[in-house]
C-alpha positions, 0 to 999 in steps of 0.5 A, spaced: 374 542 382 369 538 385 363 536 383 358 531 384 356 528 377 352 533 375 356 531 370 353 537 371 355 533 373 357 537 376 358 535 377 358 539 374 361 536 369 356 534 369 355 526 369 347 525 372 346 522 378 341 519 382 339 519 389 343 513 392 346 512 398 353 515 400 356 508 399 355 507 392 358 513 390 365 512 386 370 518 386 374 519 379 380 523 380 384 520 375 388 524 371 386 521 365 380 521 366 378 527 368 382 529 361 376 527 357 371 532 361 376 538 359 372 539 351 366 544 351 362 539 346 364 533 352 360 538 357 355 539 352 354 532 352 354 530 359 349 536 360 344 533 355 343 527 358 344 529 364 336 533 362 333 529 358 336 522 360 338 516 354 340 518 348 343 515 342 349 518 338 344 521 332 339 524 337 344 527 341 347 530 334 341 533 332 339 536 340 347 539 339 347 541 331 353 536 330 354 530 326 353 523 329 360 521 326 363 527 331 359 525 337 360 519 336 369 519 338 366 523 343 362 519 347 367 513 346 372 518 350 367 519 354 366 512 356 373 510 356 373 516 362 368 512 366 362 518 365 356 515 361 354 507 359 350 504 355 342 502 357 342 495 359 335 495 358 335 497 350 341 492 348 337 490 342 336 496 339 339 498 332 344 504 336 348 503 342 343 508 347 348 512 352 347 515 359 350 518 364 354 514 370 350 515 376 352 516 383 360 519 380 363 525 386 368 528 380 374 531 384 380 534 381 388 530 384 391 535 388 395 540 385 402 537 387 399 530 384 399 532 377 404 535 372 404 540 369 399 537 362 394 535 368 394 543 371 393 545 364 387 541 363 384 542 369 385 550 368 382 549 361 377 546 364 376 551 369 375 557 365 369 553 360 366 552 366 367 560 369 364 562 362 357 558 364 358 560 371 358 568 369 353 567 365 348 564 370 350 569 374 347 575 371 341 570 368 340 569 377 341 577 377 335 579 371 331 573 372 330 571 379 325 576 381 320 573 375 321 566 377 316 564 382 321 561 387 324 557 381 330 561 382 334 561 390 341 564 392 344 566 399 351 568 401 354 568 408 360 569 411 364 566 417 370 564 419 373 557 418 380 553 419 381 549 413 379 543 415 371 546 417 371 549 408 372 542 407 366 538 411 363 544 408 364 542 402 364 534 403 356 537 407 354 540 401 356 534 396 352 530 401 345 535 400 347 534 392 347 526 394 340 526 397 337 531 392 340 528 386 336 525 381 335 524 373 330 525 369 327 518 368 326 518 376 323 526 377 315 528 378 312 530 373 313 538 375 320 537 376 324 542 373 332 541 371 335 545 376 343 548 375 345 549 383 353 552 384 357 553 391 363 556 392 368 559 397 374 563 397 378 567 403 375 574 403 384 576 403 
């Protein structure tokens, strides 16, 4: 797992980003932290404010059917894993209004950094996210032709030593970087758009 913040995160998990220069980006590999994102409700929630921007505990409640009780623990350990934040521009307002952290890279530890609860974790984790990703295929397969360009996919092949899929991958996560941005700042005619990569070797 690797994502930039989407979050979706991505980041996928998918805590929002900004476009903001590399720099001022913070990576989360921390156990601990990525823990609080193996949680559908908690995906569900980064996903939410990651499309339309601040919100409070009751608002996101009534966006995602639950009760504000329920969304409130959740937040919390969102908060504590370092995912969303309160809106210092709203610190009078009767409720805490929360968004999602700007500028995360969420990369899993490597494989011999986290015992065996960890590998549990990121492999629950792992298959919440194939769900959706298998779902979004099968919309790109049905929809794209109807999308008015809204819609674009490509796949390739090469051949490449380890060390070039990794600067691919670092390349790709830069394009996210220099695309990223959340609602608050979007035009008028920007659509939230789900964007999804992945390599494997063909044996």
């Amino acid at each position: 797992m690797s994502d930039a913040a989407e979050p979706e995160p991505t980041p996928d998990a998918e805590a929002g980003t900004n476009a903001e220069p590399a720099g001022e980006r913070r990576t989360v590999s921390d156990p601990a932290a990525l823990k609080a994102l193996a949680h559908p409700l908690r995906l569900k929630i980064l996903r939410q404010l990651a499309v339309s921007g601040p919100a409070t505990s009751t608002t996101l409640a009534a966006a995602l059917g639950e009760n504000t009780g329920t969304l409130s623990y959740h937040l919390r350990r969102l908060e504590r894993g370092g995912f969303i934040e309160d809106v210092p521009e709203r610190p009078n307002s009767r409720e805490r209004w929360w968004r999602a952290v700007r500028g995360l890279d969420v990369r899993r530890p490597a494989q011999d950094e986290m015992t065996d609860g960890e590998r549990a974790v990121a492999g629950a984790l792992d298959r919440m996210r194939l769900d959706e990703d298998i779902e979004l295929a099968r919309r790109f397969t049905e929809e794209q032709a109807e999308s008015d360009g809204w819609m674009r996919g490509s796949r390739g092949l090469s051949h490449l030593t380890r060390e070039e899929v990794t600067a691919f991958h670092d390349a790709y996560l830069d394009l996210l970087a220099r695309f990223a941005r959340g609602p608050e700042g979007a035009p008028p005619d920007a659509r939230p758009v789900l964007l999804r990569w992945f390599a494997l070797p063909v044996e």
